[in-house]
VMD Tcl script that draws the C-alpha trace (Angstrom):
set ca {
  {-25.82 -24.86 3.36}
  {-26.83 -21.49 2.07}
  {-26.69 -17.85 3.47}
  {-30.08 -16.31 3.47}
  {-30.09 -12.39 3.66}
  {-32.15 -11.17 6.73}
  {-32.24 -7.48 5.12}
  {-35.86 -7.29 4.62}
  {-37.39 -8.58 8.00}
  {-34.28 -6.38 9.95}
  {-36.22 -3.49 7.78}
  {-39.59 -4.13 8.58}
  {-39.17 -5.19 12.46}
  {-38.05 -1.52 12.42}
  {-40.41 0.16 10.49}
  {-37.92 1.14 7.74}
  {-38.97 1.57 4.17}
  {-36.88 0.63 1.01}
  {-36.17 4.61 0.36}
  {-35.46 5.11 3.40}
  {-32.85 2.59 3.85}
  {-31.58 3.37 0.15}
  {-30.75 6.50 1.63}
  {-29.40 5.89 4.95}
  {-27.23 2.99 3.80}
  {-26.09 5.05 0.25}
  {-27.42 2.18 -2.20}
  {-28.94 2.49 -5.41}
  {-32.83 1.67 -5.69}
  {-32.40 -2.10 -7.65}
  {-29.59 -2.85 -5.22}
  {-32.31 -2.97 -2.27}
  {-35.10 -3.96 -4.44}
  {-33.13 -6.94 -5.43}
  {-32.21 -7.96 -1.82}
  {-35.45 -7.55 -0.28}
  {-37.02 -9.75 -3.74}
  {-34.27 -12.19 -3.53}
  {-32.86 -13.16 0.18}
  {-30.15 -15.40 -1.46}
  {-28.59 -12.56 -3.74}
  {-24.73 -12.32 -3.66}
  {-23.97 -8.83 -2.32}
  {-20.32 -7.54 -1.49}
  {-18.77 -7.30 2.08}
  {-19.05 -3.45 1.63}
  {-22.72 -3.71 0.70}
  {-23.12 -5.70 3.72}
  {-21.32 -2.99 5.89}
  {-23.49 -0.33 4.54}
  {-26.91 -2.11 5.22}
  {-25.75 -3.16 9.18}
  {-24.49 0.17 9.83}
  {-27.96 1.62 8.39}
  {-29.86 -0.88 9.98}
  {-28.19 -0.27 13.54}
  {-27.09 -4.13 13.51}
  {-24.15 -6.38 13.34}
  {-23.23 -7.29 10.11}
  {-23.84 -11.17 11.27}
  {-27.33 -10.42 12.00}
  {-28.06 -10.00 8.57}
  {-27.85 -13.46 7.12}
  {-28.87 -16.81 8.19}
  {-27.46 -20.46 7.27}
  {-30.47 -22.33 5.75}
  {-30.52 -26.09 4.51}
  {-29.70 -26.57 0.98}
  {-33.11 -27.73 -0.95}
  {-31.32 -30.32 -2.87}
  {-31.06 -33.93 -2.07}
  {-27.96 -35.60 -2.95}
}
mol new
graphics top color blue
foreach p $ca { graphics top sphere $p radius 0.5 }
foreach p [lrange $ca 0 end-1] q [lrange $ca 1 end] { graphics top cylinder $p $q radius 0.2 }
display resetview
């Protein structure tokens, strides 16, 4: 199993732009570019605090378990 970050569609279903939450959550301009890009980036618990309390959601909303692709 892998954790998929949810960042990017928690954005969008409420009309929030990358700037926007750049600024709300206090993160630099690659560290949301690279999350919204790349859903499986490794981010830091404190990253992850900072982007739910911007977004107005628990910080378990934002990621997802998804199957791994490989077959064993």
């Amino acid at each position: 199993m892998k954790l998929r970050l949810r960042v990017k569609e928690i954005a969008e279903q409420r009309g929030m732009s990358m700037g926007k939450l750049e600024r709300l959550a206090d993160l630099s301009h690659p560290t949301i570019s690279d999350i919204f890009r790349n859903p499986y980036k490794e981010v830091t618990s404190t990253t992850l605090a900072k982007l739910a309390t911007a977004l107005g959601v628990p910080v378990s909303d934002l990621f997802e378990e998804v199957a791994d692709d490989r077959s064993d």
